[in-house]
N, C-alpha and C positions, 0 to 999 in steps of 0.2 A: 504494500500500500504506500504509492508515492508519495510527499507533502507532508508527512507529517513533521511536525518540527516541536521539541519539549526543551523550554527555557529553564534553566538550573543554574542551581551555586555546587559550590566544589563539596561542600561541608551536608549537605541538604537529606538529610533518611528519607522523606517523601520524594526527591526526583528519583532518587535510584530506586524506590517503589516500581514506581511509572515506569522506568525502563524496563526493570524484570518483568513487567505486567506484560509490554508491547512485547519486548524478546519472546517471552513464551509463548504468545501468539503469532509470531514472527511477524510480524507490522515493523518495518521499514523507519526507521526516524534521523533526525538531524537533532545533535544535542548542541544547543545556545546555553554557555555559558555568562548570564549576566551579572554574574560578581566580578568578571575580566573585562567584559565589552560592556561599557557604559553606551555605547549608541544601541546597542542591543534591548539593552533594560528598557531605555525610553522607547523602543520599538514595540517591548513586551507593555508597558504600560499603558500606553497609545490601545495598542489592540485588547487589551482586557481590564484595563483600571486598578491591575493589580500593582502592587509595590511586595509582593512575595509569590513564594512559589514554590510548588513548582507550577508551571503555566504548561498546559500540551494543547497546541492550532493542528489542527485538519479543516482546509477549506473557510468555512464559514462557523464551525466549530471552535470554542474556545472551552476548557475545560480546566478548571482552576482548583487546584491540591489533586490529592490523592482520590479523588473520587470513585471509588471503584466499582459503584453502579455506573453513573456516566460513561466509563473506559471499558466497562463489560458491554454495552448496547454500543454503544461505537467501533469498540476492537474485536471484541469477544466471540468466542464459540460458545455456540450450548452447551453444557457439561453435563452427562449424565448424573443421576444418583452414586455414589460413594459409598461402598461398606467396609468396613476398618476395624480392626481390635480398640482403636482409640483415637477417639477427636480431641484432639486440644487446641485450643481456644486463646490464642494471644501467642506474640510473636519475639518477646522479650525476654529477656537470659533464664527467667522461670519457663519459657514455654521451649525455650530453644534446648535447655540441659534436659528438661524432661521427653522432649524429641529425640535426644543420642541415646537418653537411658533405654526409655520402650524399645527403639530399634535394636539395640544391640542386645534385647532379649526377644529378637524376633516378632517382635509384636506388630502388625501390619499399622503402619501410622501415618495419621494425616493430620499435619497442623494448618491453620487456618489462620490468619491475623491480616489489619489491617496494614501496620507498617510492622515491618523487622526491628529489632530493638528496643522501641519504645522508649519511656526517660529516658536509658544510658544512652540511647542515639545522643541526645539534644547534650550529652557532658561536655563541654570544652576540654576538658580533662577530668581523666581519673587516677588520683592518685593515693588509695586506701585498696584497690584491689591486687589481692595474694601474684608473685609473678612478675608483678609490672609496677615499675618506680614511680612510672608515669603515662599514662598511655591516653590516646584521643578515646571518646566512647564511639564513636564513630570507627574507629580500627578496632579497639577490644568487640565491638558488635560482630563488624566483617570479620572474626575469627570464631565465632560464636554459630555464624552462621554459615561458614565453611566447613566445621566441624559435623554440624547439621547434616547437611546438602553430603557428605563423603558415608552420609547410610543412606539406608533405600526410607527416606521417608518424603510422603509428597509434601510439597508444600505449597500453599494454594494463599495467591496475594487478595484477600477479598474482608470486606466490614460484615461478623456475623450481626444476622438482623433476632434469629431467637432460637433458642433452647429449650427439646423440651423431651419427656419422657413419652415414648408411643411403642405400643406391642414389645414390651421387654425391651427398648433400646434404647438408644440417645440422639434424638435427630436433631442435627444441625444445620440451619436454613440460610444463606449469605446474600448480601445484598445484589451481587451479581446471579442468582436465582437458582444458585448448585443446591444437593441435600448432601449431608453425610449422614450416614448410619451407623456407630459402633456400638461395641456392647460394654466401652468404657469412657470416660469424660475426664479430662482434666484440664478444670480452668485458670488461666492465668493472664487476665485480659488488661489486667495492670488499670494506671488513673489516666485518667482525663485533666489537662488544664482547667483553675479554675479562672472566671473571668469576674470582671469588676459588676457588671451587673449597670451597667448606666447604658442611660439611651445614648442609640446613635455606634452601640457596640457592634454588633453585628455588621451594619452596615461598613462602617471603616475598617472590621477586619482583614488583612490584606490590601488596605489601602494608607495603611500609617501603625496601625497597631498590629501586631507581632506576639505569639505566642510560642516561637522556633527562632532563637535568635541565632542558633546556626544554621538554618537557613537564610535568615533575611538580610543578616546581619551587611554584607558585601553593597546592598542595595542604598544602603544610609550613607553611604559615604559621604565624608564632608556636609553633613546635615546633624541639627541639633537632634540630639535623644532625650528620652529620659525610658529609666527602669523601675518598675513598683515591687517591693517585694524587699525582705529583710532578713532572708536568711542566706545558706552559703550557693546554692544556683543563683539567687538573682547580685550577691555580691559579686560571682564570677563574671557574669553577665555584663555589667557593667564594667568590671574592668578588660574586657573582651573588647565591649565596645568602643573603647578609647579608641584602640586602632585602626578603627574605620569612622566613626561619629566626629562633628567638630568640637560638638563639646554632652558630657554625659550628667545626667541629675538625677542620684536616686531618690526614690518615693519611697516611706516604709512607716506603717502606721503606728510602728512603736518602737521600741529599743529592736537596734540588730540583734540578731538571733546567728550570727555566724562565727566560726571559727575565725579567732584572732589575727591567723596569717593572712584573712582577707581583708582585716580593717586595715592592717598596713600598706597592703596590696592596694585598695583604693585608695588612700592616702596619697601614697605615692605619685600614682598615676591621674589625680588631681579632680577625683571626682568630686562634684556639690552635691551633701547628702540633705537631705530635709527630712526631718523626724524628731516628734510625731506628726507625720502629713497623712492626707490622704488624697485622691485625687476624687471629685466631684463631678466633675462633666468633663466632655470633651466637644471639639469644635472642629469644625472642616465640614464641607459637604461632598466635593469627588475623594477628599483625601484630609488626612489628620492636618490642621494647624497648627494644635494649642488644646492646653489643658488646662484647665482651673484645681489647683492644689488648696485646701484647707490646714491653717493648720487646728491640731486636735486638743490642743492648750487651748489656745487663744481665741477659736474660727476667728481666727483673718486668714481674709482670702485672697491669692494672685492669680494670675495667668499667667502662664509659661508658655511661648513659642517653638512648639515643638514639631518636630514632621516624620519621628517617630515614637512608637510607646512600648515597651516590651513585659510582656504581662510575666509574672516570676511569683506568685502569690501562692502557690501551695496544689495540690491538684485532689482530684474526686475519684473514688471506688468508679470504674467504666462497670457496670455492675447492675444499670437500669432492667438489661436483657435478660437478669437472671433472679428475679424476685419471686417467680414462680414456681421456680423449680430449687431452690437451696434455701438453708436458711439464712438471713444476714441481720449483721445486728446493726443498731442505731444508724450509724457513719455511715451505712452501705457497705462495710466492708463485706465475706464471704466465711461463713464460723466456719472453722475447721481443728481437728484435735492436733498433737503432738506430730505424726503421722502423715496430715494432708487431708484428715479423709473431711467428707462434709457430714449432713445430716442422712443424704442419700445414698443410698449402697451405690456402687461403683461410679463415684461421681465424685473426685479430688481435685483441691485446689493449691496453689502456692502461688508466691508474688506479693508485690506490692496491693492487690486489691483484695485481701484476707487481710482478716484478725489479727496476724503476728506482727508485735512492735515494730519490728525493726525495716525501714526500710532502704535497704538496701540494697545492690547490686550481687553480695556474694552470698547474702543471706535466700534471696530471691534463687538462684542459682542452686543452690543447697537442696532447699525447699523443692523445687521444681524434679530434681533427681530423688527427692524422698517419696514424690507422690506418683512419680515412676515406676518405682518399687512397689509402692502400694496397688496401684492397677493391674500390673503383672502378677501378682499373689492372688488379688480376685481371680482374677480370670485361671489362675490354678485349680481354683479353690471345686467340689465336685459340684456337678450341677443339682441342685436343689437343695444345696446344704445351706442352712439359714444365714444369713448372713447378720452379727452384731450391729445393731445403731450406733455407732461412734459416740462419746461424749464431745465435745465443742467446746472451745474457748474463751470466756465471758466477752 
């Protein structure tokens, strides 16, 4: 398929989505890089209004993120029905280590997610995981999902739409229109951005405001920023930014909440912090201008000239899909015991969107191989032999 062209930054988890999406369909593309070619970017803007991306044109078609309906009805084949020893559900270091475990106990597998990695994509660095001093999350992923991709297990780039128990199995439904069938679940569908919640949000998403500062980041250049958020991603964030922004101001509604080396770290690099603020409205109509900050002492209130916003506030259980079928407490999160397992017999979770404190990358990983093990025991286990209701974790 001639003409298609998908506009990307070098850093970006969503364009290389989009690529793997088209490759696997063999759909033909031109990759524009608009973090190198500024005539480019304003070409991508021009055509779609966006100021992030990834962007993919066909024709008269313009299709904006990862959309993996839209690029299923545009690019896509039908896909028949799926049957599996186990569907797992999220595409990030829980869903990816629990992918090597199944497979390499033979367990027929298919994982499912919208983007590969998730948070650890979006890290500028990580530097607390075992192995590595220091590594991009963006490289620590791509070895994550090399690792994956070197068993036999499928893996299918698509947003699940629902979950649910039918005729003894686990059918899983994607917004691209596939089913899967297995006789075991393990989800690990990790959080969602949260967002400010003020009018006018939606709207300038991708058009000034920014929720992948490694993606968008290349696009700002020489243009004022500001950053919300107070702990250590949006501390990093911010000092990321310096090197492409003219000038950077974080927003944070209370005392930083970050690791030490970061307050020197923006120190240094000359960031203006304001806190206690918070940001109140925003302004622009094709694209962000200006935001009006509060502060939470005093409400006096300014305007800041800005022309981008990058949101760093903390993120949500992705967790809405599965209220039906599991049980979750308060937060959204996913109850699960010591084990992984949930309230459902063969139906286990790990990750950042469960119960367990800790969120992190090697803890998620950990988890993801523990719930692994636990699927493959089910499915040992003889047929009709009862199986335990797991106890859960407050």
């Amino acid at each position: 398929m001639a003409g298609v062209k998908v506009y990307t930054t070098e850093n970006c988890p969503y364009c290389r989505m989009v690529q793997a999406f088209l490759r696997k369909n063999d759909v033909e593309f031109e990759i524009v890089d608009v973090g190198k070619d500024r005539e480019a970017a304003r070409e991508m803007i021009a055509l779609s209004g966006q100021r992030g991306v990834p962007v993919t044109v066909f024709g008269d078609e313009v299709i904006v993120g990862f959309d993996a309906r839209r690029l299923q009805e545009v690019f896509g084949t039908p896909a028949a029905a799926t049957v599996c020893d186990v569907t797992i559900v999220g595409g990030g270091p829980a869903g990816l280590t629990a992918a090597v475990y199944c497979a390499r106990k033979r367990m027929k597998t298919v994982l499912v997610a919208e983007n590969i990695g998730g948070q650890a994509a979006w890290n500028w660095a990580v530097e607390n995981y075992m192995g590595f001093s220091t590594i991009s999350g963006k490289e620590l992923i791509r070895k994550f999902e090399e690792q994956a991709r070197g068993f036999d297990v499928h893996l299918e780039l698509d947003s699940v739409t629902s979950v649910k128990k039918e005729d003894g199995a686990f059918l899983v439904r994607t917004a691209g229109g596939t089913e899967y069938r297995s006789r075991t679940l393990i989800l690990a569908p990790g959080k969602e951005p949260r967002r400010l919640g003020l009018p006018g949000e939606d709207r300038l998403m991708g058009k000034g405001i920014s929720i992948c500062a490694v993606c968008d980041a290349p696009l700002y250049r020489d243009k004022p920023v500001a950053v919300v958020g107070g702990g250590n991603a949006a501390l990093q964030t911010a000092i990321e930014m310096t090197k492409f922004a003219s000038s950077v101001t974080l927003i944070a509604r209370g005392a930083l909440r970050c690791d030490e080396i970061f307050l020197s770290r923006a120190e240094e690099a000359g960031i203006r912090t304001l806190s206690p603020h918070e940001v109140t409205a925003l302004h622009g109509d094709a694209a962000l201008t200006g935001i009006t900050v509060r502060d939470r002492e005093t409400g006096e209130e300014m305007n800041l000239d800005v022309e981008g916003l990058f949101l760093s506030i903390g993120f949500a259980p992705n967790t809405e899909f599965l209220k039906d079928l599991v049980a979750l407490n308060e937060r959204g999160e996913i109850l699960i015991d010591e084990n992984g397992r949930t309230n459902v017999p063969g139906v286990f979770a790990a990750g950042d969107a469960t119960c367990v404190k800790a969120k992190q990358i090697i803890v998620a990983a950990g988890d993801g191989a523990k719930a692994a093990l636990e699927a493959h025991e089910y499915l040992e286990e003889l047929v009709g032999k009862p199986t335990k209701e797991p106890a859960v974790c407050p």
